[in-house]
MILUMSE-325314 format. One record per atom (N, C-alpha, C, O): residue in one letter; atom name; x negated, y, z. Coordinates in steps of 0.05 Angstrom, whole numbers. Example, Ala and Ser with C-alpha at 12.3 -4.5 7.8 and 13.67 -1.06 7.14 Angstrom:
<sites>
{res->A&atom->N&c1->-264&c2->-114&c3->156};
{res->A&atom->CA&c1->-246&c2->-90&c3->156};
{res->A&atom->C&c1->-264&c2->-66&c3->156};
{res->A&atom->O&c1->-285&c2->-66&c3->169};
{res->S&atom->N&c1->-257&c2->-45&c3->142};
{res->S&atom->CA&c1->-273&c2->-21&c3->143};
{res->S&atom->C&c1->-258&c2->1&c3->157};
{res->S&atom->O&c1->-268&c2->23&c3->161};
</sites>
This chain:
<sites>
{res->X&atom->N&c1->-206&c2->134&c3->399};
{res->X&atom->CA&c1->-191&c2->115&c3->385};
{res->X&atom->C&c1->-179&c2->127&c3->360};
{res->X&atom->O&c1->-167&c2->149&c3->360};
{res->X&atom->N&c1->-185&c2->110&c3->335};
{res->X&atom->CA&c1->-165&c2->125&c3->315};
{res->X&atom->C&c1->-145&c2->112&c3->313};
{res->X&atom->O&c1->-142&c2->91&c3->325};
{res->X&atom->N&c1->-125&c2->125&c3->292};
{res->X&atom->CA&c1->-97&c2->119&c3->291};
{res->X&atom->C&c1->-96&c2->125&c3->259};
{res->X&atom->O&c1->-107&c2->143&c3->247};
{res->X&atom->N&c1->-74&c2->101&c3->248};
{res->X&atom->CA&c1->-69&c2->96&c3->213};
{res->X&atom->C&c1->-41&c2->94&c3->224};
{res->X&atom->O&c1->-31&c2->83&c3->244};
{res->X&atom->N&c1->-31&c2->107&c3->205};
{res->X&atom->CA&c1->-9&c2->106&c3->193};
{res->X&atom->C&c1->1&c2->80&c3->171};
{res->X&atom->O&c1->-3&c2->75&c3->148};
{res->X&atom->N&c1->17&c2->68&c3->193};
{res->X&atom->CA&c1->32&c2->44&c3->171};
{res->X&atom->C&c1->53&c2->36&c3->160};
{res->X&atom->O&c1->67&c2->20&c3->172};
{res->X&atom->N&c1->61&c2->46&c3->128};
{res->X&atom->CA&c1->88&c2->41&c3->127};
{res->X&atom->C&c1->96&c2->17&c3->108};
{res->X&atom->O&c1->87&c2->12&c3->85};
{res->X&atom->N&c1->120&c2->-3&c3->127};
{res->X&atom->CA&c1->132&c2->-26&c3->112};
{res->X&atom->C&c1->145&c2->-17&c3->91};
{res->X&atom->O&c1->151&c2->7&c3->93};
{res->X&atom->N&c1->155&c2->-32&c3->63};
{res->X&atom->CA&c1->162&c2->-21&c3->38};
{res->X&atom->C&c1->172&c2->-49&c3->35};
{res->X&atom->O&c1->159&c2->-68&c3->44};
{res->X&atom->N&c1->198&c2->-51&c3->21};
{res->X&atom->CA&c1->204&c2->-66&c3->8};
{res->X&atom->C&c1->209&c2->-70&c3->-19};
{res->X&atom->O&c1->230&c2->-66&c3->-31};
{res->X&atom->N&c1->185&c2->-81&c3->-30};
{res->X&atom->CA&c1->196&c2->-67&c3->-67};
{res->X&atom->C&c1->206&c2->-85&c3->-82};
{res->X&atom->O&c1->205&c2->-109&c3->-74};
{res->X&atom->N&c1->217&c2->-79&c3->-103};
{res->X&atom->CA&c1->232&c2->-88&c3->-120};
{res->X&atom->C&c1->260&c2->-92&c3->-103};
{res->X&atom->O&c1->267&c2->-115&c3->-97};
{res->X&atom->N&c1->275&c2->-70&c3->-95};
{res->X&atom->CA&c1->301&c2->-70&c3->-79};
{res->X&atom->C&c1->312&c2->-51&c3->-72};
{res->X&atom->O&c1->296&c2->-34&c3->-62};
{res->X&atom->N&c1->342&c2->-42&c3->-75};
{res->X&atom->CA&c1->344&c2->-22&c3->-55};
{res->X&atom->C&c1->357&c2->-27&c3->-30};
{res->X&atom->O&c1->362&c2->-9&c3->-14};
{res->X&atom->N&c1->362&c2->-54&c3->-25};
{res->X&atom->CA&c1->378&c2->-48&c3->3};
{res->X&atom->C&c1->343&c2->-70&c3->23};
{res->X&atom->O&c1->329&c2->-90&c3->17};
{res->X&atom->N&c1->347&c2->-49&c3->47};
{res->X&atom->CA&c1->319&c2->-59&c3->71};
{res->X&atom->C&c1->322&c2->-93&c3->71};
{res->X&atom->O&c1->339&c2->-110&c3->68};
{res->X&atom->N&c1->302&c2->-91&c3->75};
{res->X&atom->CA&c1->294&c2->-123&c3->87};
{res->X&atom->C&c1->299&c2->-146&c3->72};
{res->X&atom->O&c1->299&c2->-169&c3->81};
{res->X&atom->N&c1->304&c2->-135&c3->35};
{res->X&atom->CA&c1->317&c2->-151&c3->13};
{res->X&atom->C&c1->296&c2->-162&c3->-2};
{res->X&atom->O&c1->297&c2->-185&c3->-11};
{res->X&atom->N&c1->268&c2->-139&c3->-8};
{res->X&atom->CA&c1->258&c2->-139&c3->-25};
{res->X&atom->C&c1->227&c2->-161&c3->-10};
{res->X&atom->O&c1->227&c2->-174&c3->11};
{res->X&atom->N&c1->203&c2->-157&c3->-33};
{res->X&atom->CA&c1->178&c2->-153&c3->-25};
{res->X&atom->C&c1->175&c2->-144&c3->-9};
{res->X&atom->O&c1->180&c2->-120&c3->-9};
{res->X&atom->N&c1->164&c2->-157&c3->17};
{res->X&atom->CA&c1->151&c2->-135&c3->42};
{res->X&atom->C&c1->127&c2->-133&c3->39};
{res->X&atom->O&c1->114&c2->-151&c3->28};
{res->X&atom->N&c1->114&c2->-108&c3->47};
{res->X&atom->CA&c1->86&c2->-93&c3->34};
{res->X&atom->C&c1->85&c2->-74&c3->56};
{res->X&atom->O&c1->103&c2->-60&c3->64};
{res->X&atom->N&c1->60&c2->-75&c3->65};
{res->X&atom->CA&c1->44&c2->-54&c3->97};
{res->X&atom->C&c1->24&c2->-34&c3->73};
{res->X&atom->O&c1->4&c2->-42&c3->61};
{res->X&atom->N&c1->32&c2->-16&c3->71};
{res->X&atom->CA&c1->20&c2->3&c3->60};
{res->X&atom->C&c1->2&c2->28&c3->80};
{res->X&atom->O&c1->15&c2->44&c3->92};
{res->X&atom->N&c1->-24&c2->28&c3->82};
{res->X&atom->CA&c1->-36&c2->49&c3->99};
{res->X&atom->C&c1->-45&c2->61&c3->76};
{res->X&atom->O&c1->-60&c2->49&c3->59};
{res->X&atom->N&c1->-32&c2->100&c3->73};
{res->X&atom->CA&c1->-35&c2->112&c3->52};
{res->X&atom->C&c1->-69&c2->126&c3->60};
{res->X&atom->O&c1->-79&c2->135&c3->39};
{res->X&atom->N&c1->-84&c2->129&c3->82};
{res->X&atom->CA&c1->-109&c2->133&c3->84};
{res->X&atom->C&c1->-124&c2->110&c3->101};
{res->X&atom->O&c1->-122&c2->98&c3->122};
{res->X&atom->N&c1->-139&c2->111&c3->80};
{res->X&atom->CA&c1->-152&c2->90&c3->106};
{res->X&atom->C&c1->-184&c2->87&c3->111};
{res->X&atom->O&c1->-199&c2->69&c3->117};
{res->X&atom->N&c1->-187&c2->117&c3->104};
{res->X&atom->CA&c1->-215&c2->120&c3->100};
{res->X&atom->C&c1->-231&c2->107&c3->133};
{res->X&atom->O&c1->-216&c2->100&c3->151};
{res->X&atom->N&c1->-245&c2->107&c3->134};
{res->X&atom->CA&c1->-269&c2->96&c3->162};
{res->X&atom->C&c1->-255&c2->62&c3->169};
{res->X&atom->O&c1->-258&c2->53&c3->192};
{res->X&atom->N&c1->-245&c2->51&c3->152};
{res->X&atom->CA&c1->-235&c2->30&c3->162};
{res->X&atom->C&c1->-260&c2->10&c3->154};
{res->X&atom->O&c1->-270&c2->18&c3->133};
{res->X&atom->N&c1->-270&c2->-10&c3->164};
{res->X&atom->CA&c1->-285&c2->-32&c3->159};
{res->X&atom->C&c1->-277&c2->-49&c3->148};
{res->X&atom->O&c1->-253&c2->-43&c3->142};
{res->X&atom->N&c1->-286&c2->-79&c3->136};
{res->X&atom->CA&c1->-268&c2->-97&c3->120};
{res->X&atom->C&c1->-264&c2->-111&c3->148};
{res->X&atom->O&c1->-242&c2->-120&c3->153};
{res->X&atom->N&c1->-281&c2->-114&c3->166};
{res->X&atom->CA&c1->-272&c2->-137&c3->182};
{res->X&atom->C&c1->-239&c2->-113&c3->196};
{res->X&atom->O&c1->-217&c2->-125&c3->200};
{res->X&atom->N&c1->-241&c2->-92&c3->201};
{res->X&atom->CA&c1->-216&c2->-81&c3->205};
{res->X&atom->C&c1->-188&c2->-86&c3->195};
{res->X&atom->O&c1->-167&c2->-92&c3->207};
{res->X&atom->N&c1->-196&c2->-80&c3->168};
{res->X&atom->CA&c1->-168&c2->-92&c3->145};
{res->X&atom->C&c1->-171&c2->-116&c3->150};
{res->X&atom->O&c1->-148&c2->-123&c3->146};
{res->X&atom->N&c1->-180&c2->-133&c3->155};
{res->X&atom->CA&c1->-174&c2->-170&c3->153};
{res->X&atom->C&c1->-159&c2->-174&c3->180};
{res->X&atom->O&c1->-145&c2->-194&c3->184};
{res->X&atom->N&c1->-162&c2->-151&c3->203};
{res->X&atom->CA&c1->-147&c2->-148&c3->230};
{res->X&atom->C&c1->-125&c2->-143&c3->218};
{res->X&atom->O&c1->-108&c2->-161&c3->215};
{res->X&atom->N&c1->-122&c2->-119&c3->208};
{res->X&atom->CA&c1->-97&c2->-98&c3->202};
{res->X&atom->C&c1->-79&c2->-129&c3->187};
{res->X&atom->O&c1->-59&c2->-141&c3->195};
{res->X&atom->N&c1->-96&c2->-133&c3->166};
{res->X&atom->CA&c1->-75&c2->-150&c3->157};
{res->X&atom->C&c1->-64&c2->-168&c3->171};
{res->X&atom->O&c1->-39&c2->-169&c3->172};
{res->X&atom->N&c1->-80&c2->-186&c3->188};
{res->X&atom->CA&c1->-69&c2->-210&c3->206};
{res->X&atom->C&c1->-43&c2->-195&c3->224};
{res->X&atom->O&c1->-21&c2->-206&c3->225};
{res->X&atom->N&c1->-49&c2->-174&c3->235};
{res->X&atom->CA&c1->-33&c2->-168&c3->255};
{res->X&atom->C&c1->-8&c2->-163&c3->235};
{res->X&atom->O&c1->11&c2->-178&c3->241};
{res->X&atom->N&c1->-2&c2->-147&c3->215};
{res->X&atom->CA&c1->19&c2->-140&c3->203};
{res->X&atom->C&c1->43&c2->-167&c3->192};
{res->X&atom->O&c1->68&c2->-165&c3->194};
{res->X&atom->N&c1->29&c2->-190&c3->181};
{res->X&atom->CA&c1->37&c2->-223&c3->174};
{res->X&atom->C&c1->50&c2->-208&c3->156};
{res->X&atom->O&c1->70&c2->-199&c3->167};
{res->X&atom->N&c1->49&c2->-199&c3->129};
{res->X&atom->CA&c1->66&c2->-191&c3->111};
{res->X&atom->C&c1->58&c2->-207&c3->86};
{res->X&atom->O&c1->40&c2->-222&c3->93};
{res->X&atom->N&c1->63&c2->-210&c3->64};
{res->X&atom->CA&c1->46&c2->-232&c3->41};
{res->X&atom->C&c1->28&c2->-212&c3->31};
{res->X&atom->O&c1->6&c2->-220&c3->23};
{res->X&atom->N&c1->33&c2->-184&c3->29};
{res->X&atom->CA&c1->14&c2->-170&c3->11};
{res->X&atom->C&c1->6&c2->-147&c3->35};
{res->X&atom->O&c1->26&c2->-145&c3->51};
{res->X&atom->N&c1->-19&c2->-127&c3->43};
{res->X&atom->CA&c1->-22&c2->-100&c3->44};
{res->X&atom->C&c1->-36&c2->-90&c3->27};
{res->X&atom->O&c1->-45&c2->-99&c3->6};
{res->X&atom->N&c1->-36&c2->-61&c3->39};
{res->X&atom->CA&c1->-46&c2->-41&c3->14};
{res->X&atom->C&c1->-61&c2->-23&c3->30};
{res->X&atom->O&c1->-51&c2->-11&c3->49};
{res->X&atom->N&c1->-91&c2->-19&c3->21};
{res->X&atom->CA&c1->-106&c2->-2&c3->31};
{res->X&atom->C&c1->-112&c2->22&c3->10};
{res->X&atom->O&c1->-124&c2->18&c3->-11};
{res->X&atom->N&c1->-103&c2->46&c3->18};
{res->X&atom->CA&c1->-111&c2->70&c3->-2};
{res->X&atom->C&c1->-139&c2->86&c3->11};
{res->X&atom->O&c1->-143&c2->88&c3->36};
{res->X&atom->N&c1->-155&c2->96&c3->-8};
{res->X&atom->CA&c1->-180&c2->105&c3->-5};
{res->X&atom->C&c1->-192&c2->132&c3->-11};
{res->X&atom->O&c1->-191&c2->136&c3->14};
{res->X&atom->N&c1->-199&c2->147&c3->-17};
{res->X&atom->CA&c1->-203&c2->172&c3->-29};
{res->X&atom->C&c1->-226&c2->164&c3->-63};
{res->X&atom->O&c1->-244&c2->146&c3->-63};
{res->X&atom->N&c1->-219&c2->181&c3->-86};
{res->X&atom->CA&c1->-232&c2->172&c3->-97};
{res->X&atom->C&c1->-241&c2->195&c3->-122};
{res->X&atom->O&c1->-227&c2->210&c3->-135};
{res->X&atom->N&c1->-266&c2->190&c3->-122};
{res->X&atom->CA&c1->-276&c2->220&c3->-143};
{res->X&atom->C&c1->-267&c2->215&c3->-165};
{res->X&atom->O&c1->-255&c2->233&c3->-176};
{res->X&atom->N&c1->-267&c2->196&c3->-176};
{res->X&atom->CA&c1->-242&c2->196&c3->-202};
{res->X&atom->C&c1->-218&c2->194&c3->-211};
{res->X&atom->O&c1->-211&c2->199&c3->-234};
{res->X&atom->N&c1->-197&c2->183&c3->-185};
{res->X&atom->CA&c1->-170&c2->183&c3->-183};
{res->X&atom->C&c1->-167&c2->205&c3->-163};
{res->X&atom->O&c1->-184&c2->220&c3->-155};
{res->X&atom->N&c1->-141&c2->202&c3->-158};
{res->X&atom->CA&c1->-121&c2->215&c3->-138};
{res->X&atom->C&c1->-133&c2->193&c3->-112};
{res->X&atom->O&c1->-142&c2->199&c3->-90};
{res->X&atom->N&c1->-128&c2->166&c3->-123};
{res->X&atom->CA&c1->-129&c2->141&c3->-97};
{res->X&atom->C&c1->-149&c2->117&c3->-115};
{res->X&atom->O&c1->-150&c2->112&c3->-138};
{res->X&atom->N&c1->-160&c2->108&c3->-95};
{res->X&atom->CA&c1->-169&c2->80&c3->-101};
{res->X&atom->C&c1->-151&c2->64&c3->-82};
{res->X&atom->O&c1->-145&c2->70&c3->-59};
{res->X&atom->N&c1->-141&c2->40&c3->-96};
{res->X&atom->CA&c1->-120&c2->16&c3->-77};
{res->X&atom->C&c1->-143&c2->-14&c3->-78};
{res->X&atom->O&c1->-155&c2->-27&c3->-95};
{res->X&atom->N&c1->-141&c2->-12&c3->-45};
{res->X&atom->CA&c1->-140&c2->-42&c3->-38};
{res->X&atom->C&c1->-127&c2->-63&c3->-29};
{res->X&atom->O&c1->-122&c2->-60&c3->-6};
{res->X&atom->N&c1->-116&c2->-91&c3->-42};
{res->X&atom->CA&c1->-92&c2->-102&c3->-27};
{res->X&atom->C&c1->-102&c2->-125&c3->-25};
{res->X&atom->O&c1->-117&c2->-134&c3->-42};
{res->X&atom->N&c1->-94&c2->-139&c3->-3};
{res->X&atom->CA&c1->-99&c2->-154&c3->5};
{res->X&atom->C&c1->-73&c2->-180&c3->16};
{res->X&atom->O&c1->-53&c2->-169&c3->24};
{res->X&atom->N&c1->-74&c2->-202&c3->17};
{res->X&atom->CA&c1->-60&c2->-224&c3->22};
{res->X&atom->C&c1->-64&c2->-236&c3->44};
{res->X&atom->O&c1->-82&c2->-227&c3->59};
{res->X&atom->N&c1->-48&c2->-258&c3->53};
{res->X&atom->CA&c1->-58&c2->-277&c3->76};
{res->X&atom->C&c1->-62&c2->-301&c3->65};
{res->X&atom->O&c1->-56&c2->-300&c3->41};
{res->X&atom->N&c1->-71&c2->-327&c3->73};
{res->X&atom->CA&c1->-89&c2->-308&c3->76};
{res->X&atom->C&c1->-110&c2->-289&c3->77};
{res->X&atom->O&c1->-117&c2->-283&c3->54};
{res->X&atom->N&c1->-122&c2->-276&c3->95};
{res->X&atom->CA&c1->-142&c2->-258&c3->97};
{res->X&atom->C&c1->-154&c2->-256&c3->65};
{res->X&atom->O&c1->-175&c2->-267&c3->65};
{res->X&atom->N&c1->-148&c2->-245&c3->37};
{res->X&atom->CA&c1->-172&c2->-247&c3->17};
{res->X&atom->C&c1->-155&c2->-220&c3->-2};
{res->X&atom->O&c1->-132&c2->-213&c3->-3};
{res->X&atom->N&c1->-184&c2->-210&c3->-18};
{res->X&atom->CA&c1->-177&c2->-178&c3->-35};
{res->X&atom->C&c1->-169&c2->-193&c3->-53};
{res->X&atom->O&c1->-180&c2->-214&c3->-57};
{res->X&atom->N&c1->-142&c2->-183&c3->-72};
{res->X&atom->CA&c1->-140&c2->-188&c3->-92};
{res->X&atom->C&c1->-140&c2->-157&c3->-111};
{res->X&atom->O&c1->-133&c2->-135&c3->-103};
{res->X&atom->N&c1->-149&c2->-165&c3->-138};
{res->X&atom->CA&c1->-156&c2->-144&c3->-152};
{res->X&atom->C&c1->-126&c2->-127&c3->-160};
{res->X&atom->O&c1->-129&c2->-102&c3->-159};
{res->X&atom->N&c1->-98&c2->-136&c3->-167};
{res->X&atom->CA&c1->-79&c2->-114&c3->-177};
{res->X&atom->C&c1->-47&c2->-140&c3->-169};
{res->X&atom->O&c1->-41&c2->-159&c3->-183};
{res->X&atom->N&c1->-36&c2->-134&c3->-150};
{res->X&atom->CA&c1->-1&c2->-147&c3->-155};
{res->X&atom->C&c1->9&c2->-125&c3->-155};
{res->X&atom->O&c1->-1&c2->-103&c3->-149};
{res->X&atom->N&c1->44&c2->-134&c3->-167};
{res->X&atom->CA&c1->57&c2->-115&c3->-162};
{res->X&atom->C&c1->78&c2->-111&c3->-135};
{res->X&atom->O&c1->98&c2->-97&c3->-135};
{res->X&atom->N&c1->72&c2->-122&c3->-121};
{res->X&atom->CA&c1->92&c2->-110&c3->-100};
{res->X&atom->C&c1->71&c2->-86&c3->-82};
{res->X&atom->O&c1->78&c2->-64&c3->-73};
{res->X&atom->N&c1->42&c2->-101&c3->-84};
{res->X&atom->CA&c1->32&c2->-68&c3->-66};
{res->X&atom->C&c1->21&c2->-44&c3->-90};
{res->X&atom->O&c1->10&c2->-22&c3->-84};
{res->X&atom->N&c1->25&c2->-49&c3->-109};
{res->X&atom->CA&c1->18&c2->-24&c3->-127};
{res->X&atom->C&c1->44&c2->-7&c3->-125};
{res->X&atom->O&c1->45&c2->17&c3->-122};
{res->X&atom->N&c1->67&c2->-27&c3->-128};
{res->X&atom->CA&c1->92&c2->-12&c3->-130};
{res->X&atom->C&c1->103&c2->0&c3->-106};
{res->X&atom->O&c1->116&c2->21&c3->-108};
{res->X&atom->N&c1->97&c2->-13&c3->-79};
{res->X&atom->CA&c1->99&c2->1&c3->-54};
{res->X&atom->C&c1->70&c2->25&c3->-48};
{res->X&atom->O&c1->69&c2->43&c3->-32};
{res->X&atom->N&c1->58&c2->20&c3->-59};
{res->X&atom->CA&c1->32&c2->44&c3->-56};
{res->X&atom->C&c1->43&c2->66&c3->-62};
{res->X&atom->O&c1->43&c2->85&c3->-47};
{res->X&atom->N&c1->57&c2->65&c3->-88};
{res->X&atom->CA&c1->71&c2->85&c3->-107};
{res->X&atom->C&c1->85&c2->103&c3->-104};
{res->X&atom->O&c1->82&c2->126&c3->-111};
{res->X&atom->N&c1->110&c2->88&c3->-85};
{res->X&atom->CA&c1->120&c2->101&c3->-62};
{res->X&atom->C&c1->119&c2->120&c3->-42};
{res->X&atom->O&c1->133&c2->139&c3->-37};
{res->X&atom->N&c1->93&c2->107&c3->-27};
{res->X&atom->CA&c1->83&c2->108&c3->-1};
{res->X&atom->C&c1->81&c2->147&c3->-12};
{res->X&atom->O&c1->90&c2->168&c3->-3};
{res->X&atom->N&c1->65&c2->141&c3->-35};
{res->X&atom->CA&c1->50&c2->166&c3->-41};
{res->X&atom->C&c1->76&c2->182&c3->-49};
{res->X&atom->O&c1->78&c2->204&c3->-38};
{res->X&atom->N&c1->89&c2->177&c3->-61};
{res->X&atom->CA&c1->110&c2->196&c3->-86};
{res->X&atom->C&c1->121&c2->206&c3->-49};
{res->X&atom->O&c1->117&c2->228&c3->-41};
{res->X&atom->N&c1->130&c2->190&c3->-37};
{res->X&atom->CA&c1->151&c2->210&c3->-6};
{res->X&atom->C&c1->128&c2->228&c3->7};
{res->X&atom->O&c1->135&c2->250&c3->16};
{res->X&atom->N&c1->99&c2->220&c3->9};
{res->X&atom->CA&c1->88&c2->242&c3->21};
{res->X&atom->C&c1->83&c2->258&c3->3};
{res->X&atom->O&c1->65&c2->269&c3->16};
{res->X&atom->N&c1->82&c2->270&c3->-17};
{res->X&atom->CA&c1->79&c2->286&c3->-35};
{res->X&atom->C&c1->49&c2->291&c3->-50};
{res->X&atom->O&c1->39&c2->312&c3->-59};
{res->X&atom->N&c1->38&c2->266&c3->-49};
{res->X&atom->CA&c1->11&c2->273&c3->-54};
{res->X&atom->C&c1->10&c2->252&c3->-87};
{res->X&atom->O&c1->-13&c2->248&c3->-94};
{res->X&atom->N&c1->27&c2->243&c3->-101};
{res->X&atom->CA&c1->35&c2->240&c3->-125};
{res->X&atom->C&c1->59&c2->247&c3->-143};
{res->X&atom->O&c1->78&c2->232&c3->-139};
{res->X&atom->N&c1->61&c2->258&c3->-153};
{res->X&atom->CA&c1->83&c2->275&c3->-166};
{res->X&atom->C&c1->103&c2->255&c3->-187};
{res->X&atom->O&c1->91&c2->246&c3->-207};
{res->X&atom->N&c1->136&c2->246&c3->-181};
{res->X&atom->CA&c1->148&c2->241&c3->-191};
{res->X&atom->C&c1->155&c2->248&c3->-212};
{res->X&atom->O&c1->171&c2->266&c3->-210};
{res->X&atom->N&c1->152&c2->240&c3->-237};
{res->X&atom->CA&c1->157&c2->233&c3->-273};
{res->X&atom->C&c1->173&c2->220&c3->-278};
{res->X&atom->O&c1->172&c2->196&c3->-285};
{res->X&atom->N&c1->198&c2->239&c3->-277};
{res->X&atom->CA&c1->230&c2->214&c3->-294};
{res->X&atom->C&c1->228&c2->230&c3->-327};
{res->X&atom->O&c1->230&c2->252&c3->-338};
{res->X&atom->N&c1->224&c2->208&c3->-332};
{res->X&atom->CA&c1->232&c2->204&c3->-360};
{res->X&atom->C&c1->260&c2->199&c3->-376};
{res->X&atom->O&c1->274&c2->178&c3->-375};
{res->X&atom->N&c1->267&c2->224&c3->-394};
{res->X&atom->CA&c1->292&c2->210&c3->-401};
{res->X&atom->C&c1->298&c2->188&c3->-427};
{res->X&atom->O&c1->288&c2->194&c3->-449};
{res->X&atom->N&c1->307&c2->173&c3->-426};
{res->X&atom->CA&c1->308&c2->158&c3->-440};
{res->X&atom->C&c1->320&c2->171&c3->-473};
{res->X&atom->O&c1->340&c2->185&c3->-470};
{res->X&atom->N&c1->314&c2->169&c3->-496};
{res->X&atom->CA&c1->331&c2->172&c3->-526};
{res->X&atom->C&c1->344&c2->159&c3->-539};
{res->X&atom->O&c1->353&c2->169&c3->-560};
</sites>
């Protein structure tokens, strides 16, 4: 049996359970589509986010809605993807100061 890692995100918020909810799986390589159309059903969130490995990025993102269908770019799972990645350390945080 395998096992994914799934983390809820709420974006655009800082206090829990305020924001956008967003099911982010930061790998999700061997997953099938009919899998993600499970993953998603079971999760009931408005958006997930499938990350991928990719020879020209860091990540390829897939997100998906309920129901069940890919959409090409929102911002609540790009901006929870973002996340997902910046706390495991596998994209590097850029604050900019403002002039």
């Amino acid at each position: 049996m395998r096992r994914y890692t799934v983390v809820q995100v709420d974006a655009f918020t800082t206090l829990p359970l305020q924001g956008n909810p967003c099911a982010v799986l930061s790998d999700a390589r061997g997953l099938t589509d009919a899998e993600m159309q499970s993953i998603v059903r079971e999760m009931n969130l408005p958006e997930t986010a499938f990350v991928f490995p990719s020879a020209q990025r860091k990540a390829d993102l897939a997100s998906a809605t309920l129901p069940v269908t890919e959409i090409p770019l929102a911002g609540p799972p790009t901006i929870s993807t973002a996340h997902v990645l910046v706390e495991e350390g596998r994209v590097p945080l850029k604050v900019r100061r403002a002039h």
